[in-house]
C-alpha positions as CSV (number, residue, x, y, z in Angstrom):
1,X,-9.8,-72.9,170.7
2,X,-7.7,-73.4,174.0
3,X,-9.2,-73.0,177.6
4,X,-7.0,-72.5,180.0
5,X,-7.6,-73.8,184.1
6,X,-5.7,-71.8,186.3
7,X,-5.0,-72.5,189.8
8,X,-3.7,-69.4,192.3
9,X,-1.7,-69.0,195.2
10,X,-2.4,-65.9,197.5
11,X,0.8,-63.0,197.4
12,X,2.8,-63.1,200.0
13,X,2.7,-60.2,202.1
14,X,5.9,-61.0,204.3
15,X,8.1,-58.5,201.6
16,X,5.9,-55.7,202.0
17,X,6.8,-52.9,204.4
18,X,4.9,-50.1,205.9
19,X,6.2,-46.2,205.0
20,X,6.2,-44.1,207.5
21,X,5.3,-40.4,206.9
22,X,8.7,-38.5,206.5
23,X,9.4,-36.5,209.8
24,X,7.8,-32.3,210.1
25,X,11.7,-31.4,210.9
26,X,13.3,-33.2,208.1
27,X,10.4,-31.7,205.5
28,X,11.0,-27.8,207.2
29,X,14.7,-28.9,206.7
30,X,13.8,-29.8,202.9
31,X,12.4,-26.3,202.2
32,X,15.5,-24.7,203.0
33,X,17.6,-26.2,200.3
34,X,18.5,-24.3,197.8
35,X,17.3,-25.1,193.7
36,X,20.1,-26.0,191.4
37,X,20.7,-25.9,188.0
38,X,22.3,-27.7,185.6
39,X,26.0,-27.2,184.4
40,X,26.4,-23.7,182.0
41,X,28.0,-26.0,180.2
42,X,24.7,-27.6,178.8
43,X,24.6,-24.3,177.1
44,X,26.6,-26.0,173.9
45,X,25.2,-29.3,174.6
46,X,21.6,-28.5,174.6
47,X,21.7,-26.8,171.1
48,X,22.8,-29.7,169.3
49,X,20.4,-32.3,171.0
50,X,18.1,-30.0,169.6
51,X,19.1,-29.6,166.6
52,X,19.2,-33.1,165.8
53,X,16.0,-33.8,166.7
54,X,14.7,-31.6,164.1
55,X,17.3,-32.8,161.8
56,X,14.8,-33.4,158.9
57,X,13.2,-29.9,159.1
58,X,16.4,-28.6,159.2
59,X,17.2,-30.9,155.7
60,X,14.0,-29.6,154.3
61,X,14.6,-26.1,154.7
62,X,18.3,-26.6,153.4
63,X,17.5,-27.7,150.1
64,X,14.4,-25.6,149.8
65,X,16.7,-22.8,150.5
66,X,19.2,-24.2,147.7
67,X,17.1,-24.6,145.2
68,X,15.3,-20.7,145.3
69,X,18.5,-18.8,147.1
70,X,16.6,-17.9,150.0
71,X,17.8,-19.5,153.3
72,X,16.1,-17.3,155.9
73,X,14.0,-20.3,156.6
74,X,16.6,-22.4,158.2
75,X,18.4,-19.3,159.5
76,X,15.2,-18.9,161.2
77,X,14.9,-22.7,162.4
78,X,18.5,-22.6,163.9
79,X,17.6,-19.3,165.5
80,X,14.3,-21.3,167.4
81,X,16.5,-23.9,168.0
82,X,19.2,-22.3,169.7
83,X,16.3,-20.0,171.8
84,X,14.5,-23.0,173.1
85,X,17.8,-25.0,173.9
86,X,18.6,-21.8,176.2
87,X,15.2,-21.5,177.4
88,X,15.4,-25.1,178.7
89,X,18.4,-24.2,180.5
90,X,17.1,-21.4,182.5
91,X,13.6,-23.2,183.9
92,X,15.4,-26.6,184.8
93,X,16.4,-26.9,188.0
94,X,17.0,-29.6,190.8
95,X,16.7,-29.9,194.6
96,X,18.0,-33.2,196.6
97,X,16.5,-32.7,199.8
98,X,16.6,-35.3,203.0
99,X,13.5,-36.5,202.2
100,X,12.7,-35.8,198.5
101,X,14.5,-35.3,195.2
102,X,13.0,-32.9,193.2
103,X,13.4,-31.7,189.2
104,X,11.3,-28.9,188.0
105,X,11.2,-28.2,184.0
106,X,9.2,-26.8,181.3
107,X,9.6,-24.0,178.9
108,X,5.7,-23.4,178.3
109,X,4.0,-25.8,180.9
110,X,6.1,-25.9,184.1
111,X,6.5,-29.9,185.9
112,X,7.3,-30.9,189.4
113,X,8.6,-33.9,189.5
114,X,9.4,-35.6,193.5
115,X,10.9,-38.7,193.6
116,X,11.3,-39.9,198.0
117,X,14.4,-40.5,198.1
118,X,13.3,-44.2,199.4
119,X,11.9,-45.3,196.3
120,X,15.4,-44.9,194.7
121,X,16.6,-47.9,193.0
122,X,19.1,-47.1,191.1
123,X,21.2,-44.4,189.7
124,X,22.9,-45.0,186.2
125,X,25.4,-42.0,184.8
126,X,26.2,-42.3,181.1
127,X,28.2,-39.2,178.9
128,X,28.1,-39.0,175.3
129,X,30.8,-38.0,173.0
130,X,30.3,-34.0,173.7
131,X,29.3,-34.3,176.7
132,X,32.9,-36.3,177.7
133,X,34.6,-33.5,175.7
134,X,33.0,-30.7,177.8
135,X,33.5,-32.9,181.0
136,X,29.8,-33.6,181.9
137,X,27.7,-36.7,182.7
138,X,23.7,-37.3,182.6
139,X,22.9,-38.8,185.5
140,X,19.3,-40.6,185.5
141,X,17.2,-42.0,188.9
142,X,15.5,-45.1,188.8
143,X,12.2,-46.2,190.7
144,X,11.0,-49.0,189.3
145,X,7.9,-47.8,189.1
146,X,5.8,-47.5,186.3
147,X,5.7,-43.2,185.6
148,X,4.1,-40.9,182.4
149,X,4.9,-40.1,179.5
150,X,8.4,-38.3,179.6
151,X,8.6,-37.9,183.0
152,X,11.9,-39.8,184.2
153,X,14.0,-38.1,186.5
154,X,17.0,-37.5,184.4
155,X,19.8,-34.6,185.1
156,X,21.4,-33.7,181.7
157,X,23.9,-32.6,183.0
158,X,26.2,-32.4,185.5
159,X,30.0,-32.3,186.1
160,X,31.3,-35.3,185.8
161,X,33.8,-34.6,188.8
162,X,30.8,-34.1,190.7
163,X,28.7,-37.0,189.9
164,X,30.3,-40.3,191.7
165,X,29.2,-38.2,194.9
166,X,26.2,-37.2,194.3
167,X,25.6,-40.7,193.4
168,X,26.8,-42.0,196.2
169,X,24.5,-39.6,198.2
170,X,21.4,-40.4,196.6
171,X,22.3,-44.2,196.8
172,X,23.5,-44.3,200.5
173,X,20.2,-44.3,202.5
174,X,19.0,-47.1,199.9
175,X,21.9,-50.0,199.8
176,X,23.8,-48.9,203.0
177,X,23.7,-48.3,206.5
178,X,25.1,-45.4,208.2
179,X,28.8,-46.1,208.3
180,X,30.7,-44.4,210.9
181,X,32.7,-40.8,209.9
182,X,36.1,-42.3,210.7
183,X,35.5,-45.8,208.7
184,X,37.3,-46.7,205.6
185,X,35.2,-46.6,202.3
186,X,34.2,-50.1,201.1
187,X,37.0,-51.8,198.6
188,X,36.0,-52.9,195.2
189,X,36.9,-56.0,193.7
190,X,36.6,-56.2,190.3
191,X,34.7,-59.6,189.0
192,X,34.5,-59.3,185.6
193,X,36.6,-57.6,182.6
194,X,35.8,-56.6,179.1
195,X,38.3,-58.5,176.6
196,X,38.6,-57.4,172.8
197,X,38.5,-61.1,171.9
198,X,35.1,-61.1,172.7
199,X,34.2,-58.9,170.0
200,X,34.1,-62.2,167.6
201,X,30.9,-63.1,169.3
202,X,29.2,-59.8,168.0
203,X,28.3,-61.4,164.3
204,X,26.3,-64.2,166.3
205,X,23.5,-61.9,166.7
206,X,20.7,-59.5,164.7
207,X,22.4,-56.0,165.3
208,X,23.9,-55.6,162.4
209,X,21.4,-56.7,160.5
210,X,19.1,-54.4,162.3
211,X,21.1,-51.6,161.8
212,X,21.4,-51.9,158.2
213,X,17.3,-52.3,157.9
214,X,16.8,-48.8,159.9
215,X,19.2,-47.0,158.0
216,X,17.4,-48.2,154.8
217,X,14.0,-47.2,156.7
218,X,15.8,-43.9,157.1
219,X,16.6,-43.2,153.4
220,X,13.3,-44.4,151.8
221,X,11.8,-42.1,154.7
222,X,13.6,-39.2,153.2
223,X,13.2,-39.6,149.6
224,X,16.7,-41.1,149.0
225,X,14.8,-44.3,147.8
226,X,13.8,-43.2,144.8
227,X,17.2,-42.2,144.1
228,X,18.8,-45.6,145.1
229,X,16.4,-47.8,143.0
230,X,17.2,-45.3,139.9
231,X,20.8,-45.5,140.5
232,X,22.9,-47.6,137.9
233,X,24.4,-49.5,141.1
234,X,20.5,-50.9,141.3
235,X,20.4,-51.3,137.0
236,X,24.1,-53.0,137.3
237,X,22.3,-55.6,139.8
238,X,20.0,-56.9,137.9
239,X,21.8,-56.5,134.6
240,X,23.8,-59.5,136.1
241,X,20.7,-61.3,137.7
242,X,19.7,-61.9,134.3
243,X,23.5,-62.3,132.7
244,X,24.5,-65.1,135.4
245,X,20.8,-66.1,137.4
246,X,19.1,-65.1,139.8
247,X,20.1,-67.8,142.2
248,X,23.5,-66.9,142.1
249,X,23.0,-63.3,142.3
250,X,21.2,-63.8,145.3
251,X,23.7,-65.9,147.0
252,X,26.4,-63.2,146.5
253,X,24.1,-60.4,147.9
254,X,23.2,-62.2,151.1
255,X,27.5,-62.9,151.8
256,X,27.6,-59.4,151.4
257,X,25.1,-58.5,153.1
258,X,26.4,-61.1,156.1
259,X,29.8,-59.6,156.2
260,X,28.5,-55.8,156.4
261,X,26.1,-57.1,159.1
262,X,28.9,-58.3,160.7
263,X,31.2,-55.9,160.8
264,X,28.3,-53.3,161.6
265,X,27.6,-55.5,164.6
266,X,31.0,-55.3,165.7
267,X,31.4,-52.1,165.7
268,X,28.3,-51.1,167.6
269,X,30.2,-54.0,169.9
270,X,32.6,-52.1,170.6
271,X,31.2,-48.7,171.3
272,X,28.7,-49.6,173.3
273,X,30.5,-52.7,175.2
274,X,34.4,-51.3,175.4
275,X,36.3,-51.2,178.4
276,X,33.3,-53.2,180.1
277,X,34.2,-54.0,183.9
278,X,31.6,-54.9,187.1
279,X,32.9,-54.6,190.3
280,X,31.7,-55.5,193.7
281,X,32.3,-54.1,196.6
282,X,29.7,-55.6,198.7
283,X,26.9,-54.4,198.6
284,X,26.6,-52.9,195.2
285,X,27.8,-54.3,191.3
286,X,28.9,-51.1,189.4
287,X,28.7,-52.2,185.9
288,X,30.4,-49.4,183.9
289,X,30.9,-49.9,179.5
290,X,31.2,-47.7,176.9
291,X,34.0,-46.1,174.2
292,X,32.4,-43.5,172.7
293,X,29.6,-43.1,175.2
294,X,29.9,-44.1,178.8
295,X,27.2,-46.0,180.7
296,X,27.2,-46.5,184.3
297,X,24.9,-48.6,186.3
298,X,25.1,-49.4,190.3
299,X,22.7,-52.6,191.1
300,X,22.0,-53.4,194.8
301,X,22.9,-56.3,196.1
302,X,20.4,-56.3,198.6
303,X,17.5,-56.4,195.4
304,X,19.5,-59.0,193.4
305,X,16.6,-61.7,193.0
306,X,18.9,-64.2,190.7
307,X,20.1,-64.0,187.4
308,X,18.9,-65.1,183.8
309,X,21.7,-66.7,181.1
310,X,20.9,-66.3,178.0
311,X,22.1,-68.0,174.9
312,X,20.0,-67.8,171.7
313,X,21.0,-70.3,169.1
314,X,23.4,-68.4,166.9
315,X,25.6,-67.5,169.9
316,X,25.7,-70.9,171.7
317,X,26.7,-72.1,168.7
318,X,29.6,-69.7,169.0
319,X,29.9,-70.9,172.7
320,X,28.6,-67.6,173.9
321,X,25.7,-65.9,176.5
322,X,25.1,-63.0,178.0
323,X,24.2,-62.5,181.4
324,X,21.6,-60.0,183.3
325,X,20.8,-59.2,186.6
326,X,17.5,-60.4,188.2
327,X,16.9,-57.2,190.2
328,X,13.6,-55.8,191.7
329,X,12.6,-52.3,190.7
330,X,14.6,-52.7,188.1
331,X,12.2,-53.9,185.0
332,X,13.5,-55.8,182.0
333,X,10.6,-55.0,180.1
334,X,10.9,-51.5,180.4
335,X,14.2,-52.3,178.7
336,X,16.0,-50.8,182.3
337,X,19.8,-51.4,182.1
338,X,20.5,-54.6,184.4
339,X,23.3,-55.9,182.1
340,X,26.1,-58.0,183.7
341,X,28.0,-59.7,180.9
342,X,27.3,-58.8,177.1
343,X,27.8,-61.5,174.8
344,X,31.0,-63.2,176.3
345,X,32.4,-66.8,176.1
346,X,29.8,-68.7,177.8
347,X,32.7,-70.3,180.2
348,X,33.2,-66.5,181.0
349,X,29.6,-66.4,181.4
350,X,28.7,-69.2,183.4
351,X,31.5,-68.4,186.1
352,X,30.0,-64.7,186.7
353,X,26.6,-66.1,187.3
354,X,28.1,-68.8,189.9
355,X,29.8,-65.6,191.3
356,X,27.2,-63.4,191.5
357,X,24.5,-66.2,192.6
358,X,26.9,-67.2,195.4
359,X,27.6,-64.0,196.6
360,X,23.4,-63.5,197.2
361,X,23.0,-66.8,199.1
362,X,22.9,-69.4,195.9
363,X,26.1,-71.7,197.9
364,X,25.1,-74.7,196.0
365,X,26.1,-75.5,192.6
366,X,24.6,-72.7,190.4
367,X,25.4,-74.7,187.5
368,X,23.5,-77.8,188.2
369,X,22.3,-80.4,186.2
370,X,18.2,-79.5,185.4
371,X,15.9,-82.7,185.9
372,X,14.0,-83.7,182.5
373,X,10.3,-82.9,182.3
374,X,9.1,-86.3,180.7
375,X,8.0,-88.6,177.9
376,X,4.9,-85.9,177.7
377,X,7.2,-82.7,177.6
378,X,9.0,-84.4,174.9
379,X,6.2,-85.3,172.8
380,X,4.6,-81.7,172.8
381,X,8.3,-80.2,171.3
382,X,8.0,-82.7,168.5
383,X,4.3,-82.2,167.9
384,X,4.3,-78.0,167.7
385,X,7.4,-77.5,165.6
386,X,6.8,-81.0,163.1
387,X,3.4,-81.1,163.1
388,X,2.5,-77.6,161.0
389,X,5.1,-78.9,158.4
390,X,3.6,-82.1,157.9
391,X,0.3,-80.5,157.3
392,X,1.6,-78.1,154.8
393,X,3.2,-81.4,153.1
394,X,0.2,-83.3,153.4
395,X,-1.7,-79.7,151.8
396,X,1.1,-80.1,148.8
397,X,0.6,-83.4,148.3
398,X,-3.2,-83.3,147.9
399,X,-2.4,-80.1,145.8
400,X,-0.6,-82.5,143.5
401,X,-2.8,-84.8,143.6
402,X,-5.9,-82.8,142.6
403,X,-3.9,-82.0,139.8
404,X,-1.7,-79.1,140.6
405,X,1.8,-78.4,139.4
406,X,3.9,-78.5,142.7
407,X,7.5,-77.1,141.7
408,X,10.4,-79.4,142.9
409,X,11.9,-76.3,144.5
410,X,8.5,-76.6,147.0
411,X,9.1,-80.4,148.1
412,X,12.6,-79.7,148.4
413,X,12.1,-76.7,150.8
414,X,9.4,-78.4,152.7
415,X,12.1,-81.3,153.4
416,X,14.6,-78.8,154.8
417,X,12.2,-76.9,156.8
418,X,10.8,-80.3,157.9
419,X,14.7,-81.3,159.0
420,X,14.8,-78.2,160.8
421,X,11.7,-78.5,163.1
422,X,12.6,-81.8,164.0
423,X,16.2,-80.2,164.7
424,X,14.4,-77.4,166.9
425,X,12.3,-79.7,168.5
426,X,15.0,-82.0,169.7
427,X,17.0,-79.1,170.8
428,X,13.9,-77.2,172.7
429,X,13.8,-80.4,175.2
430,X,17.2,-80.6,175.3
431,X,17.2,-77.8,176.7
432,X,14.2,-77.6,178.7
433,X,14.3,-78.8,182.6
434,X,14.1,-76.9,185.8
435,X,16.2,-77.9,189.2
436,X,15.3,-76.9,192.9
437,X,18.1,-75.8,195.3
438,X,17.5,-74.4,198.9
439,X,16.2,-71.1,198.5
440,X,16.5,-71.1,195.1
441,X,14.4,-72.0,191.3
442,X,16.4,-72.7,188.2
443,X,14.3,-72.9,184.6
444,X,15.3,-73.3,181.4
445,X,13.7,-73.3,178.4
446,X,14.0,-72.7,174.6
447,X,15.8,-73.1,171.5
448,X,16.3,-70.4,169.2
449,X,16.5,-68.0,172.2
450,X,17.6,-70.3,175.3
451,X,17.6,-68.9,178.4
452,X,18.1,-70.2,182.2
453,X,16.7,-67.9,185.1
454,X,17.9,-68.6,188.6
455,X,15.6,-66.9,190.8
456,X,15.8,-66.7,195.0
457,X,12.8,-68.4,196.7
458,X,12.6,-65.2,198.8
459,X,11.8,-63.0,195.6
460,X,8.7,-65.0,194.7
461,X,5.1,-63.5,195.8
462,X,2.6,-65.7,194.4
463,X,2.1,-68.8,192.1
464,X,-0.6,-70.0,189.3
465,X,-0.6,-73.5,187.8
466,X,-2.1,-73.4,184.4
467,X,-3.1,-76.0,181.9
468,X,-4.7,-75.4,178.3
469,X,-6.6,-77.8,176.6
470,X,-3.6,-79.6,175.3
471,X,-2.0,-79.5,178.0
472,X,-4.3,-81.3,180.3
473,X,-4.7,-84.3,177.8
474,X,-1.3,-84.4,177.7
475,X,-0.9,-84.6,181.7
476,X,1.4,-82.0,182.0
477,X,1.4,-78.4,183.3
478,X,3.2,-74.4,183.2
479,X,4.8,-73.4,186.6
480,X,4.6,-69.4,187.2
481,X,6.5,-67.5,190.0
482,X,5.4,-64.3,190.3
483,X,8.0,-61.6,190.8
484,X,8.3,-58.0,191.4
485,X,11.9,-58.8,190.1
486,X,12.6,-58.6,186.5
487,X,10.0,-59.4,184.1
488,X,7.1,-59.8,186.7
489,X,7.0,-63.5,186.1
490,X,9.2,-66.5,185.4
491,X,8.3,-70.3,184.3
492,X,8.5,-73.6,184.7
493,X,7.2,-75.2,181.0
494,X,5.3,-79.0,180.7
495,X,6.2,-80.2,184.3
496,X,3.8,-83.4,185.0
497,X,1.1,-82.1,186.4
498,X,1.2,-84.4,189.0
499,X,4.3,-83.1,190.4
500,X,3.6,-79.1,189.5
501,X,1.9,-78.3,193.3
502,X,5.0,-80.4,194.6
503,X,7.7,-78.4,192.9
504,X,6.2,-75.1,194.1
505,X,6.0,-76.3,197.6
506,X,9.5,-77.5,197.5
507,X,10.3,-73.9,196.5
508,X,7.8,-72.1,198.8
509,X,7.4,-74.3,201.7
510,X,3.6,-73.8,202.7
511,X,2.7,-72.2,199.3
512,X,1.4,-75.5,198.1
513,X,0.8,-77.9,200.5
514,X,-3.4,-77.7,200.3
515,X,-3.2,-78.2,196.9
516,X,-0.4,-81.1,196.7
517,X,-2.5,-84.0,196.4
């Protein structure tokens, strides 16, 4: 079992700012605005979200109702549907005040939900296919903060003619100063743009493949299963397993189930990812993408921490990455929108990162050759990825020679997967290094999912040096930057541990300097 020794470096308390207590005038003032509700429009909308939520009761009662005649049941259903969709209507309401934006809901147990409007941190709009028909738009509030169960602030929906300024209203007090009355609005500049040849890079990832496993989850959920495996497509199948082999059979199934993947993933590619473009006008990126249904998200510039690349192995084989935003309040593992670039040519991808970077203080070479970690680093790659295949060969082989019968298809599988760890482990230090720039940390690390994270020095509130067991006899140590950016915490894998207290004061001037020795 692995210890681990961890070593700590206080949080910096320079980024934290005191609130002040909202002024009596400007709460009075709140009070006085009026409650709003949500577009009568919502009144078709609202049924169908319903509806489809309850979509297998709904099933349940229609073939019930088949099978003996009576369909009062689902009559009855649709009727409770429709009722509560209404119901919803007429106890949602909304206030944006100067000080607080409020959202009270509830058919049966009423909710007050306040949001200060300076804890905003982002605004996304999105529209689904009805609601772009009826001309509406959800518009959701981010705070980066960590809330309940089902309470998110989330306005479904509004006019869509009336969204871009209420947007801008909630947003203004956040990412700008007061502008003056007279002075031009600021002037976008477009910095990226979706391009349909980029759909080829949508096969190079596990979407389709996904998306073919739920929708068999659904239909064994359902009781289409049964069916399926009864079905003489199923009898057919294995009718010619037996006529021409199971090998081959197999073979055939996975290309087909490769080019359906494929073509699954590019059309999910497409809806979700058409007519991508990210502008910049400053002080925001408004990332807006969508066919079918629209997404809109507006980053601020002034929360940009950096930016992580990533290209997992199937893509970069492709020569593609994608791109997101390092961005605090904004948390990637709360799966919060900070896309820049979906998967895109990685040339594509690179030069948005330099551009983004450099625009948020990065004026050195974003793209800069990472230093190597070492002999040690090295050795650890080749040791976890070959060393559990050798001991299952070595496990065979005293299998075989105790006297059990070891198929050739086992030693020839063991050889491949054998050819592949050492494959893995070449490429994981290949592509494993970090670089210091002023200001500025760049890591990378991985192979199967690769990714480099460029995060700003100023977006870093505390440190820890760890080693495990292994890792001290092997000399070398894991970096972490503590961030309230992103995914809380970024690192720097196998540096020598002679050098890890020096990297973190080259980074942090101060942060390490007791400790460097």
């Amino acid at each position: 079992m692995s210890t681990e020794r961890s070593d700590h470096v206080t949080e910096r308390s320079d980024h934290v700012t005191e609130r002040s207590e909202p002024a009596p005038e400007l709460l009075a003032e709140e009070e006085q605005q009026p409650w709003l509700r949500l577009d009568k429009r919502m009144l078709l909308v609202h049924p169908v979200n319903e509806a489809v939520k309850v979509l297998p009761v709904l099933l349940v009662s229609f073939i019930l109702g088949s099978q003996s005649g009576n369909h009062l049941w689902g009559l009855i259903i649709v009727a409770v549907v429709v009722v509560f969709a209404i119901l919803r209507w007429f106890t949602t309401s909304y206030r944006i005040g100067p000080v607080h934006v409020q959202l009270r809901t509830g058919v049966f147990q009423k909710k007050l939900l306040s949001v200060p409007r300076s804890r905003i941190r982002s605004v996304d709009v999105e529209a689904g296919v009805l609601h772009r028909v009826l001309g509406l738009s959800i518009l959701r509030i981010g705070t980066g903060q960590q809330a309940g169960k089902g309470e998110k602030f989330e306005l479904n929906a509004l006019d869509s003619k009336a969204v871009p300024a209420l947007r801008e209203q909630l947003l203004e007090t956040v990412t700008r100063s007061p502008r003056p009355v007279d002075a031009p609005p600021p002037v976008e500049t477009e910095i990226a743009h979706w391009r349909t040849s980029w759909v080829r890079f949508a096969p190079f990832s596990f979407t389709g493949v996904v998306t073919i496993a739920a929708a068999v989850g659904i239909l064994f959920q359902y009781g289409f299963g049964e069916r399926i495996t009864e079905s003489s497509v199923v009898a057919d199948s294995i009718d010619s397993a037996e006529r021409f082999g199971i090998a081959l059979v197999i073979v055939v199934g996975l290309l087909i189930l490769l080019i359906v993947a494929s073509l699954f993933a590019c059309a999910r590619y497409l809806i979700a990812y058409g007519n991508l473009s990210v502008t910049d006008d400053g002080t925001r990126l408004h990332v807006a993408h969508g066919l079918l249904r629209t997404q809109s998200t507006t980053l601020d510039r002034k929360r940009l921490r950096g930016t992580s690349l990533s290209e997992p192995l199937l893509l970069r084989i492709a020569k593609g990455a994608t791109l997101d935003a390092i961005m605090t309040g904004v948390s990637a593992e709360k799966k919060e929108s900070s896309l820049l670039l979906p998967q895109a040519p990685a040339a594509e991808a690179r030069r948005m990162m330099t551009t983004v970077l450099g625009d948020a203080g990065l004026h050195a070479d974003a793209q800069k050759p990472l230093q190597s970690h070492g002999p040690a680093a090295r050795r650890r790659r080749y040791t976890r990825a070959v060393g559990p295949v050798v001991m299952l060969g070595a496990g065979l082989a005293v299998a075989r020679a105790l006297g059990a019968p070891i198929p050739t298809i086992a030693w020839l599988a063991a050889a491949i997967v054998l050819v592949g760890a050492v494959f893995v482990a070449w490429d994981r230090y290949r592509g494993l290094g970090h670089a210091v720039l002023p200001g500025w940390l760049i890591t990378q690390h991985g192979s199967l999912d690769r990714t480099r994270h460029s995060l700003e020095a100023a977006g870093i509130i505390g440190w820890t040096v760890r080693q495990t067991f292994f890792q001290r006899r092997a000399g070398v140590a894991t970096i972490i930057a503590a961030t309230p950016a992103g995914v809380g915490h970024y690192e720097v894998l196998d540096v020598p541990a002679d050098q890890a207290w020096a990297l973190v004061e080259a980074v942090t001037p101060g942060a390490g300097d007791k400790w460097v020795r």
